[in-house]
RODO-2510 file (C-alpha; in nm, 4 decimals, decimal comma):
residues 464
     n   res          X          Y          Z
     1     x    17,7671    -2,2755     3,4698
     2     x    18,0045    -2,3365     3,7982
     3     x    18,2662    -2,0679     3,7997
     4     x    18,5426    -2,3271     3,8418
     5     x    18,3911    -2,4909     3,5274
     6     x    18,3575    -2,2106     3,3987
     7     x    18,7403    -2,0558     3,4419
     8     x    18,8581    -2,4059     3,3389
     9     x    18,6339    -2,4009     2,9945
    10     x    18,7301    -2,0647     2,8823
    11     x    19,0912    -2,0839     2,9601
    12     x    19,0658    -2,3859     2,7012
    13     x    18,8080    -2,1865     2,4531
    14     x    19,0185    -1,8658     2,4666
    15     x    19,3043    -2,0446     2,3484
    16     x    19,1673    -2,0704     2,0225
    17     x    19,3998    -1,8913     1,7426
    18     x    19,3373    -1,5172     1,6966
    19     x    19,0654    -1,5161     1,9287
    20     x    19,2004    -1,3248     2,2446
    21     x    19,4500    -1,1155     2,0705
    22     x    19,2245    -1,0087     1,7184
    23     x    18,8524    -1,0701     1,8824
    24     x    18,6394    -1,0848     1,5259
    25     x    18,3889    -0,8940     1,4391
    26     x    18,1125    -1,0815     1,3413
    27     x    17,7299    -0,9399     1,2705
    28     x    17,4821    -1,1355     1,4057
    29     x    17,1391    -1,1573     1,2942
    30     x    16,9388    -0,8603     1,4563
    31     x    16,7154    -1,1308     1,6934
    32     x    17,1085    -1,2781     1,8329
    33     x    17,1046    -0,9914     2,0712
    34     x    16,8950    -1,1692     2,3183
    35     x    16,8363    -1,5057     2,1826
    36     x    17,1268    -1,6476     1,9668
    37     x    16,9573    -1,6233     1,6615
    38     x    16,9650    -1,8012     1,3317
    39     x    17,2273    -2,0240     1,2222
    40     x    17,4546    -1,8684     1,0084
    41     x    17,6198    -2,0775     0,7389
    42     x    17,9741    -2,0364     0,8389
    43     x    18,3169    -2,3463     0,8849
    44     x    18,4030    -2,4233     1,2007
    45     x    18,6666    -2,1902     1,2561
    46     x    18,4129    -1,9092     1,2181
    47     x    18,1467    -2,0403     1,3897
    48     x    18,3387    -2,0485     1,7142
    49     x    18,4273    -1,7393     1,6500
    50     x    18,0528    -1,6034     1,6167
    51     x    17,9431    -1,7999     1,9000
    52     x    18,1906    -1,6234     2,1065
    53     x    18,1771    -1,3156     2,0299
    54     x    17,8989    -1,1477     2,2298
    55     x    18,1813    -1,2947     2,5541
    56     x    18,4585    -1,1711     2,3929
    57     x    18,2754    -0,8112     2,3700
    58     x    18,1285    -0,8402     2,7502
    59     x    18,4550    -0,9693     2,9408
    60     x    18,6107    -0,6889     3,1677
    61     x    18,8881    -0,8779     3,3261
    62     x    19,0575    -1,2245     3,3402
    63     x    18,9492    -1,4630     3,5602
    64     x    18,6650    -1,2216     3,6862
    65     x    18,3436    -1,3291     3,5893
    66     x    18,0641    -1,0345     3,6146
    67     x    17,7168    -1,0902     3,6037
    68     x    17,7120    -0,9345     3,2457
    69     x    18,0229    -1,1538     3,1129
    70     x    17,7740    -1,4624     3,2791
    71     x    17,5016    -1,3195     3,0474
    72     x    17,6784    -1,3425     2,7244
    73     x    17,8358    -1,6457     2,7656
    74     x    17,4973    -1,7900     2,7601
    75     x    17,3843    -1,5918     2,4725
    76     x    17,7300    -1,7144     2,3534
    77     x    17,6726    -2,0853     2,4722
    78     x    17,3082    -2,0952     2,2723
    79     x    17,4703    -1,9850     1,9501
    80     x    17,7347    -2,2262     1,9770
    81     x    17,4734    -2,5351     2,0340
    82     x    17,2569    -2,4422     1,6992
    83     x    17,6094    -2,4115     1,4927
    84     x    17,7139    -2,7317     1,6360
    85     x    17,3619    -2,9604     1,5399
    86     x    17,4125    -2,7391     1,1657
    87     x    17,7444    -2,8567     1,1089
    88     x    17,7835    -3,1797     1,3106
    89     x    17,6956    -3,4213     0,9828
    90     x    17,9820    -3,2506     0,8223
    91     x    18,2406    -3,4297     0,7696
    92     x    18,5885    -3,2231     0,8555
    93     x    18,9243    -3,2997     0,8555
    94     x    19,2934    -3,1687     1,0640
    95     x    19,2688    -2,8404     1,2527
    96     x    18,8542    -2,8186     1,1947
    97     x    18,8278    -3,0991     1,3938
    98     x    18,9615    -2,9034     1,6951
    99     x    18,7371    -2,6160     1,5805
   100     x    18,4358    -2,8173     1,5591
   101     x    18,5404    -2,9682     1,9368
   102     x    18,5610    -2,6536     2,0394
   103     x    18,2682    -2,5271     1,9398
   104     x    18,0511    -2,8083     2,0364
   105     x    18,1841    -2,8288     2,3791
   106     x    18,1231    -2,4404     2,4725
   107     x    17,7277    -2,5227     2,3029
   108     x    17,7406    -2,8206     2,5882
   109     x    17,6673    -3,0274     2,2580
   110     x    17,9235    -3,3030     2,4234
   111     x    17,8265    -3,5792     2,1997
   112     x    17,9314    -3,4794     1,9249
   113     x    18,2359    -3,3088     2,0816
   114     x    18,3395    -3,5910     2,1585
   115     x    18,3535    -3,7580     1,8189
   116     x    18,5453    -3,4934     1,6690
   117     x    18,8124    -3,4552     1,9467
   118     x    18,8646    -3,8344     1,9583
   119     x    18,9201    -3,8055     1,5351
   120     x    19,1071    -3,4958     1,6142
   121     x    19,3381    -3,7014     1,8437
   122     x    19,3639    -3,9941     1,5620
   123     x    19,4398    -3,7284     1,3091
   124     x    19,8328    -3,7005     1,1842
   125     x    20,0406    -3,4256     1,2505
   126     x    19,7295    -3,2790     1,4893
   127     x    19,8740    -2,9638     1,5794
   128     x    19,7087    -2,8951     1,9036
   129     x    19,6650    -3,2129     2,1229
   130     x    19,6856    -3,0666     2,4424
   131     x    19,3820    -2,8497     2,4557
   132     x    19,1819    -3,1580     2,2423
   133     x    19,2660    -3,3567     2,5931
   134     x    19,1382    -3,0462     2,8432
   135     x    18,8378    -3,0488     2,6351
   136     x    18,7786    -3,4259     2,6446
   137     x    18,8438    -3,3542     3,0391
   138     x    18,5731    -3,1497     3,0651
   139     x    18,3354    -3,3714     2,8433
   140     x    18,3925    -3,7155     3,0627
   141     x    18,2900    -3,4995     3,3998
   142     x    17,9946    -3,3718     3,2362
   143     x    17,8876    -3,7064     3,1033
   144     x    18,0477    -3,8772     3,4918
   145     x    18,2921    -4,0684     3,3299
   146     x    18,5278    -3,9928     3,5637
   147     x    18,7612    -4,2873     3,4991
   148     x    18,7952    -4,1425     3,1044
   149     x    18,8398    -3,7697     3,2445
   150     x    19,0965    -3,9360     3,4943
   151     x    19,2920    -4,0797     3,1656
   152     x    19,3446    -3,7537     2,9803
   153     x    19,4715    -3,6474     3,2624
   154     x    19,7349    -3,8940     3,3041
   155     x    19,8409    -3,8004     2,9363
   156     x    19,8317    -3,4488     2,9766
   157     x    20,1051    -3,4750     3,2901
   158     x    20,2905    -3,7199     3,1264
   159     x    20,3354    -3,5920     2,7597
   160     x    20,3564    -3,1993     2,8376
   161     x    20,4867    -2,9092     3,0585
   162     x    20,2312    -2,8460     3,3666
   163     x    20,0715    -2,5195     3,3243
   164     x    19,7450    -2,3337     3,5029
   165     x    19,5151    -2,5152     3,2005
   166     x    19,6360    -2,9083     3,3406
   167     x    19,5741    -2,7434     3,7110
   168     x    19,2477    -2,6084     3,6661
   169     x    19,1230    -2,9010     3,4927
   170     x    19,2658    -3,1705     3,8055
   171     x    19,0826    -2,9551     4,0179
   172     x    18,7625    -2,9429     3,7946
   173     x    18,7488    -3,3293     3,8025
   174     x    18,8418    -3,3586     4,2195
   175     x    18,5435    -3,0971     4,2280
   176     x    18,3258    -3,3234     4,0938
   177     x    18,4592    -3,6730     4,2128
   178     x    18,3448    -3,4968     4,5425
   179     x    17,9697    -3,5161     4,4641
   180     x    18,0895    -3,9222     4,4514
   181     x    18,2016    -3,9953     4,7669
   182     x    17,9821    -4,2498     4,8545
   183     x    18,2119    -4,4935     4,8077
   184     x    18,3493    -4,4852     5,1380
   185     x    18,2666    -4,5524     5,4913
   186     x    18,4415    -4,5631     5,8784
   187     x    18,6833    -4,8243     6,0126
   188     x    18,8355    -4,8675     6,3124
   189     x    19,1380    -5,0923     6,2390
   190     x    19,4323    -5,3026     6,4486
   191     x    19,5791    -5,0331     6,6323
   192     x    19,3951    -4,7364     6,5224
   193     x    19,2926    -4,4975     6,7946
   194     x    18,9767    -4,3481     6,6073
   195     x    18,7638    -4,4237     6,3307
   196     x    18,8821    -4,3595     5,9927
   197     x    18,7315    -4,2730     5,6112
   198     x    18,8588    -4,5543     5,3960
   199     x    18,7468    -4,5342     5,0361
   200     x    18,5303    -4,8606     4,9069
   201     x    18,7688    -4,9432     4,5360
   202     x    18,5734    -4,7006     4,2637
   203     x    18,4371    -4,4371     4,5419
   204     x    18,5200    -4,0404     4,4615
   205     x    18,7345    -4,0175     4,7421
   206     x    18,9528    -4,2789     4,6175
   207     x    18,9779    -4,1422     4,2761
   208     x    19,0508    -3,7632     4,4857
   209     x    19,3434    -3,9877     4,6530
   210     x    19,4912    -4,0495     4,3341
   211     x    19,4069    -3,6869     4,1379
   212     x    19,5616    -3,5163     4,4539
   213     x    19,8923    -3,7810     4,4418
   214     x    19,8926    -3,6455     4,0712
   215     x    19,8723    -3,2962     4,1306
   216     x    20,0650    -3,2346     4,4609
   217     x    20,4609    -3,2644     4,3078
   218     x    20,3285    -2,9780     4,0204
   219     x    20,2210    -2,7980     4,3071
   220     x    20,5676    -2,8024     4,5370
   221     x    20,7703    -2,7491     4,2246
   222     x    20,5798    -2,4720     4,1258
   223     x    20,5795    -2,2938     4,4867
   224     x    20,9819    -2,4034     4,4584
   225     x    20,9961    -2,2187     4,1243
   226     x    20,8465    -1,8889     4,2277
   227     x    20,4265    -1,9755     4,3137
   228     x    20,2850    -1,8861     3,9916
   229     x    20,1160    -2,1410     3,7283
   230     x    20,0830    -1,8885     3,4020
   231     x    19,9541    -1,9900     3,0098
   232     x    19,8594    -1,6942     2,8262
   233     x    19,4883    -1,6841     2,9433
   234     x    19,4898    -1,8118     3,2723
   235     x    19,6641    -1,7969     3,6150
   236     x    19,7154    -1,9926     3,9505
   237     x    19,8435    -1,7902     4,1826
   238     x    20,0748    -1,9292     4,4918
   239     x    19,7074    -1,8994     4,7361
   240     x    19,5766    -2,1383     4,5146
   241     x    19,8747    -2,3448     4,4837
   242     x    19,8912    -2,3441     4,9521
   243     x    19,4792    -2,3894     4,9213
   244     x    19,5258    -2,7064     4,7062
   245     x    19,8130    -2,8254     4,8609
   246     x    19,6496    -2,7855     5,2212
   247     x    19,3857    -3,0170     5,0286
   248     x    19,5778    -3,2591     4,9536
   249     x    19,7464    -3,2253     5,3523
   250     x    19,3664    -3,3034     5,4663
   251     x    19,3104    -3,5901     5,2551
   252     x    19,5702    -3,7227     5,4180
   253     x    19,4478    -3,6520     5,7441
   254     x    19,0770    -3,7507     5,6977
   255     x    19,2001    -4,1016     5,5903
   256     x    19,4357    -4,1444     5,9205
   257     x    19,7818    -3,9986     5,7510
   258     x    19,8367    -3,8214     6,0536
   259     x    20,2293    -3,7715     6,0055
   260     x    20,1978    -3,7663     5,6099
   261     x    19,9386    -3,4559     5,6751
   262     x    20,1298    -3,2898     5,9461
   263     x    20,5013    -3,3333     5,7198
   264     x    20,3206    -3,1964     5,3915
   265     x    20,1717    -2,8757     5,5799
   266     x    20,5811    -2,7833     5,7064
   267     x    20,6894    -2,8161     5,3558
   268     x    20,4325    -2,5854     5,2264
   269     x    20,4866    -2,3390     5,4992
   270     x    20,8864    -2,3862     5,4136
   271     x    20,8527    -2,2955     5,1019
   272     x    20,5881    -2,0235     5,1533
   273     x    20,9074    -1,8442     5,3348
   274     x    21,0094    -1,7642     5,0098
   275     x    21,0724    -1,3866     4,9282
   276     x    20,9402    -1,3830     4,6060
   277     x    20,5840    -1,5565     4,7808
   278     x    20,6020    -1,3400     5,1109
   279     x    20,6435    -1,0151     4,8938
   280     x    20,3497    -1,1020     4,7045
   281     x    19,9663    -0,9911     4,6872
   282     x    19,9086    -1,3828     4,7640
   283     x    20,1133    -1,3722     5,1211
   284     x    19,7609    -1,2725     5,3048
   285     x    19,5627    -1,5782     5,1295
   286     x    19,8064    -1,8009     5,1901
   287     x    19,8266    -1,6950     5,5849
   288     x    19,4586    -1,7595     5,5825
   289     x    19,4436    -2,0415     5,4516
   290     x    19,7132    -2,1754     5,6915
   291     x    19,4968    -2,0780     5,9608
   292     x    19,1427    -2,2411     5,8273
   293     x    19,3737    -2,5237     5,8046
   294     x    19,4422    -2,5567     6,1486
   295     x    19,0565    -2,4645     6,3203
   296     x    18,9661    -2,8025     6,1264
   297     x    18,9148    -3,0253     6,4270
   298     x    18,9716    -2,7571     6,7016
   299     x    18,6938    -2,5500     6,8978
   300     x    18,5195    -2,2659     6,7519
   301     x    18,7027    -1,9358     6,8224
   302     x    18,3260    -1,8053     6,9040
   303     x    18,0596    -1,9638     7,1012
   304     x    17,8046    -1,7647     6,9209
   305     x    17,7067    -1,4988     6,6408
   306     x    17,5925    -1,1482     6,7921
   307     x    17,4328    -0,8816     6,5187
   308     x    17,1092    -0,7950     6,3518
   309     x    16,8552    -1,0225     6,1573
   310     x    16,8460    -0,8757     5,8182
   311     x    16,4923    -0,9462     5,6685
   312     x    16,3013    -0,7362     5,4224
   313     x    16,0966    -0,5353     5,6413
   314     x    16,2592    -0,4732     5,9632
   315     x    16,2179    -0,2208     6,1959
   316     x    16,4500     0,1331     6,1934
   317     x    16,6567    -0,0126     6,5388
   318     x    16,6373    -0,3748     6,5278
   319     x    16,7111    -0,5697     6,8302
   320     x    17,0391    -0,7385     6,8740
   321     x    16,9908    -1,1342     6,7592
   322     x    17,1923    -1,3937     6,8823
   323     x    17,2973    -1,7668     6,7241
   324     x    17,4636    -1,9786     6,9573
   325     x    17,6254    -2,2951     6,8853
   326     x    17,6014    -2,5252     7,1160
   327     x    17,3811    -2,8034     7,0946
   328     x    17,2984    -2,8568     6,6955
   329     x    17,5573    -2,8576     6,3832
   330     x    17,5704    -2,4856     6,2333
   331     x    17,6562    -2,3857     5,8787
   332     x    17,7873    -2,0126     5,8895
   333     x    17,7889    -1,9173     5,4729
   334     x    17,9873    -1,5735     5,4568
   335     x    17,8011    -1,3753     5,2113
   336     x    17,8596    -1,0266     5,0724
   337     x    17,6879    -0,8443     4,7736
   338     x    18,0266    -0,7614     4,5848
   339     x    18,0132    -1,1612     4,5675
   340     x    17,7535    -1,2110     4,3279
   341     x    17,8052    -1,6134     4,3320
   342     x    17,6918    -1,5537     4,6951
   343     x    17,3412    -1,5867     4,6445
   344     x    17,2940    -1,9002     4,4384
   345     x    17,5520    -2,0915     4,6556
   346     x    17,3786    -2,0002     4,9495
   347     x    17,0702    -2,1262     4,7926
   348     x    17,1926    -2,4413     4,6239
   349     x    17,3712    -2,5724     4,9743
   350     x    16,9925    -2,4932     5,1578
   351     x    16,8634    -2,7371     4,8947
   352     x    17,1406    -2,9978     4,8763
   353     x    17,0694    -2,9764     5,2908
   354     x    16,7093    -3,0386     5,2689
   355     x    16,7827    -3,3361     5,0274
   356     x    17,0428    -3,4708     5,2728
   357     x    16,7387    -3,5278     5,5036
   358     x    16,9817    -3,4621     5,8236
   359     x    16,8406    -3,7111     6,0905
   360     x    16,9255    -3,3961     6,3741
   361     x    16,8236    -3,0327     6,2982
   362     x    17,0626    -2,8293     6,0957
   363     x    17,1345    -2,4221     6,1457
   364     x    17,1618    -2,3108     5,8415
   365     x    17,3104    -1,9082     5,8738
   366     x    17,3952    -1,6695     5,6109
   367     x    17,6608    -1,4003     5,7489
   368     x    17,7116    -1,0771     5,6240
   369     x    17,9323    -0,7314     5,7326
   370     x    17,9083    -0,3890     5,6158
   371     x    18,3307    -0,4574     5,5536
   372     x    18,2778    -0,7158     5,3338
   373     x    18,1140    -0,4920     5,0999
   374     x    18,3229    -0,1779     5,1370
   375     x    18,5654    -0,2372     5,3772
   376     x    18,4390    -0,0583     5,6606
   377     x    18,2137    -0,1783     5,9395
   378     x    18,0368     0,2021     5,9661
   379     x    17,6848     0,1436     5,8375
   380     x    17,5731     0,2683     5,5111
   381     x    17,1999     0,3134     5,5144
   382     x    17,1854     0,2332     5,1041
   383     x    17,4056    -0,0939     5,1573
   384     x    17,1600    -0,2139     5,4137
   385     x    16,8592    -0,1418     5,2138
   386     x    16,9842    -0,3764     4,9577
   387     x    17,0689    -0,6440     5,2040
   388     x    16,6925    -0,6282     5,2759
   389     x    16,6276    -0,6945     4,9388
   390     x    16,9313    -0,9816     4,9304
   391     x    16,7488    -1,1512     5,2275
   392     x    16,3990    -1,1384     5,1148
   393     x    16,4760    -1,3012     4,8036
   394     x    16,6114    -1,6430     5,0159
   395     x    16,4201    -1,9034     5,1352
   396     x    16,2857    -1,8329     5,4500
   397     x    16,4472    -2,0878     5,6183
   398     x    16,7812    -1,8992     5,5816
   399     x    16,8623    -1,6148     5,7984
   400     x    17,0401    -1,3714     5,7858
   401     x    17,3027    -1,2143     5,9902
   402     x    17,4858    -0,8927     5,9336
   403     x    17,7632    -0,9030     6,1955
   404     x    18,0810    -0,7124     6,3197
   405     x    18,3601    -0,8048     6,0169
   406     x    18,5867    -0,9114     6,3349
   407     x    18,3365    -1,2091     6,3912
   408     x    18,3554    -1,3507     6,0442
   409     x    18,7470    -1,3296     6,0885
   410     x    18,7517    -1,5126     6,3358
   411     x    18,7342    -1,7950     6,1313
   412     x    19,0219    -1,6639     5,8785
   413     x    18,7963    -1,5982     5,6193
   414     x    18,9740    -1,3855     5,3646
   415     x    18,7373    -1,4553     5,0826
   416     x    18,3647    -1,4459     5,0177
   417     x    18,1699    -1,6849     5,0008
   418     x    18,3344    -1,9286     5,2343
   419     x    18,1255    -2,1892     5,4522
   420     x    18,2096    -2,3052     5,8447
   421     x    18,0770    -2,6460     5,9923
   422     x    18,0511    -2,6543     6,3706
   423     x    17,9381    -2,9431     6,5638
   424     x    17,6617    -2,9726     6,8210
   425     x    18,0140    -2,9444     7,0523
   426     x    18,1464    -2,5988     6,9271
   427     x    18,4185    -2,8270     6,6831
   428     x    18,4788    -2,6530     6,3670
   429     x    18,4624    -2,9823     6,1193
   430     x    18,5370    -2,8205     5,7966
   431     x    18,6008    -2,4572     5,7128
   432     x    18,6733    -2,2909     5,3867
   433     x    18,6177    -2,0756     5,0732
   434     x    18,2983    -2,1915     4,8952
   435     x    18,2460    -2,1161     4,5732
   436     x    17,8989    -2,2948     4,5433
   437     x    17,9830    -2,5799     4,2711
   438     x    17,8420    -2,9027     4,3107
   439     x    18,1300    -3,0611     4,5221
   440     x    18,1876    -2,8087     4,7174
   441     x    17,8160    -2,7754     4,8207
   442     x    17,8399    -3,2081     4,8369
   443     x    18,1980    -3,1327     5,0861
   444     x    17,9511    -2,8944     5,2917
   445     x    17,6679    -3,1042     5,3501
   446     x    17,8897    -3,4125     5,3970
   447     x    18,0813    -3,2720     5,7186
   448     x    17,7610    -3,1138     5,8260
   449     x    17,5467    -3,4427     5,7978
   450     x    17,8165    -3,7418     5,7445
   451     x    17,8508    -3,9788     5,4777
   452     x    17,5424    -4,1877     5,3489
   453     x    17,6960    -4,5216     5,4851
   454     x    17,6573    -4,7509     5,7306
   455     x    17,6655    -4,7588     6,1133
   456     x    18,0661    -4,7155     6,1687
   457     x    18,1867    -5,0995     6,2311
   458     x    18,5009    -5,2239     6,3635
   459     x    18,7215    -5,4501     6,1635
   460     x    18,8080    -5,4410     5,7701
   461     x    18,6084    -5,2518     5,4932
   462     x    18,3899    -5,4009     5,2597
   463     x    18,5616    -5,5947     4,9745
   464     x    18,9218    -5,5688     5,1326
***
């Protein structure tokens, strides 16, 4: 499961009554250690409850999913689907509605999820509409109905406060209306300098036009109130709140909104200057972020990577290898082992790549420093053992690089993983964090490769 799905889902899940706060102690069958087990006969209420339980016992922070908390939300995930098929020709009524929802939807059962939510919703006096809409949310993008997920949306800003559940779930549905961008294509129109990306009616990047119009006012009021989004199980932090709002800033420059872009980016550094957002631990994301902002469309700060090709057998004093830029697009993917996510994203963006079928050769680089795993560039013979491993377990059409920390920098990388684009000029196209879900990896190969679309054409777009 994506990690922004997944954040967005549990926030939602954990919000059930009495879970968080009195975590139950159910007793599994002895085979529901590794498998799920048999269905025990249990209401709705409890069921969740079971189904959950092997996360609730794993999870060792908020909002900090380890590999083990990843392990028992699938064992988790596989209880929930078999209570879910045992109780879905029930017929339930008021609050176990919700419960059934909720425990259909963490089972990915999202048929009948579905059902019960929308009955939920239809039910009087329904004491807990809000999270019965962030659930529907997350069914319509799993079934690509992203007009329906678009519509609870619009209910959930209009009818109550905006919190970090209502953020997290606009940004799980822009994540995903990026894997749809085909829908556009380049103009050049009356009086425009350059081409443009102008979305064809019904593309993804005209439905992220109107999810980022949607979101951006939460997001200035919220930096204006202080920088933190807060419900009792989940957080966005004021870096979040500058990364989406910088988002929003370059969907307004991608589709020619010059001034619009360039007037959005002084307001968030305005109100950035705030004391209470300066003083806090997000002031050195937010800088960053700033920064990535502005190499979008500018030369690289390097002309080239200089370190040593990791590999799984390599010799005691490897020679120095070198990855220039010039001449071919390069993907630099900044990798680290205390990212676990690093692996699979790395892997998942090689395949999306191949599928792309690029029409000019590709450089595909993973990037690694000592720093990034222990913040110090002084070697550690035991951290570079298990880089070899790291490496030999990619394809081998990925190399990679472990580098001075000062060269991954240079790109204002603050985070790992994060991805650079660099065209067969030395232009940085697109550059930041990249936490492998499908739209990010789609955003990736998209300024790497281009759209799927026609030749670029002057005059008026398709259907206009």
């Amino acid at each position: 499961m994506p990690r922004l799905a997944a954040f967005f889902l549990l926030s939602v899940l954990c919000a059930a009554p009495g879970l968080a706060q009195n975590p139950p102690q159910a007793t599994p069958p002895a085979d529901a250690k590794d498998t799920g087990g048999d269905v025990p006969n249990l209401p709705p209420v409890e069921a969740y409850r079971y189904a959950m339980q092997p996360f609730v016992d794993a999870r060792s922070a908020p909002n900090d999913l380890t590999d083990a908390d990843e392990w028992a939300l699938g064992l988790g995930a596989t209880r929930a689907m078999k209570e879910c098929e045992a109780l879905k020709s029930t017929k339930f009524e008021g609050e176990d509605l919700l419960a059934m929802g909720r425990l259909c939807v963490f089972g990915q059962d999202f048929g009948p999820a579905q059902d019960v939510l929308v009955d939920y919703l239809n039910t009087p006096k329904a004491a807990d509409i809000k999270d019965a809409r962030l659930l529907l949310t997350r069914i319509f993008v799993h079934m690509q109905s992203l007009t329906a997920a678009e519509s609870q949306l619009d209910s959930l800003t209009s009818d109550f406060p905006y919190d970090a559940d209502i953020h997290w779930a606009i940004d799980q549905v822009i994540d995903y209306a990026a894997t749809q961008v085909e829908g556009t294509m380049r103009v050049k129109l009356a009086g425009d300098k350059d081409y443009r990306t102008v979305p064809i009616p019904g593309g993804g990047l005209d439905l992220i036009t109107r999810l980022n119009a949607m979101q951006l006012p939460f997001i200035l009021k919220a930096l204006t109130d202080g920088g933190t989004l807060k419900t009792a199980d989940s957080t966005v932090d004021a870096a979040t709140l500058v990364r989406d709002g910088l988002r929003c800033a370059d969907n307004l420059r991608t589709t020619g909104k010059t001034k619009e872009a360039a007037d959005l980016v002084e307001q968030l550094k305005t109100l950035t200057m705030a004391p209470t957002i300066m003083q806090s631990a997000s002031e050195p994301g937010i800088e960053a972020a700033f920064q990535r902002y502005m190499l979008a469309g500018k030369p690289s700060p390097l002309s080239e990577l200089r370190g040593v090709l990791v590999t799984k057998t390599m010799p005691p004093a490897p020679p120095p290898a070198i990855r220039r830029f010039a001449g071919h697009t390069t993907i630099l993917v900044a990798v680290s082992l205390a990212a676990p996510q690093s692996h699979d994203s790395l892997v998942k963006l090689s395949q999306a790549l191949e599928k792309a079928k690029p029409e000019k050769p590709v450089q595909l680089l993973g990037v690694t420093s000592y720093a990034s795993m222990d913040g110090s560039d002084d070697p550690v013979p035991s951290v570079l053992q298990t880089l070899q491993l790291f490496a030999g377990s990619l394809p081998p059409t990925i190399p990679l690089l472990l580098v001075p920390d000062r060269q991954i920098r240079a790109f204002a990388i603050d985070a790992i993983p994060a991805a650079v684009v660099i065209d067969p000029a030395g232009k940085v196209t697109w550059v930041n964090l990249f936490p492998g879900t499908d739209g990010s990896i789609a955003t990736v190969v998209r300024a790497a490769v281009g759209p799927v679309q026609p030749a670029e054409t002057a005059g008026t777009p398709a259907g206009r």
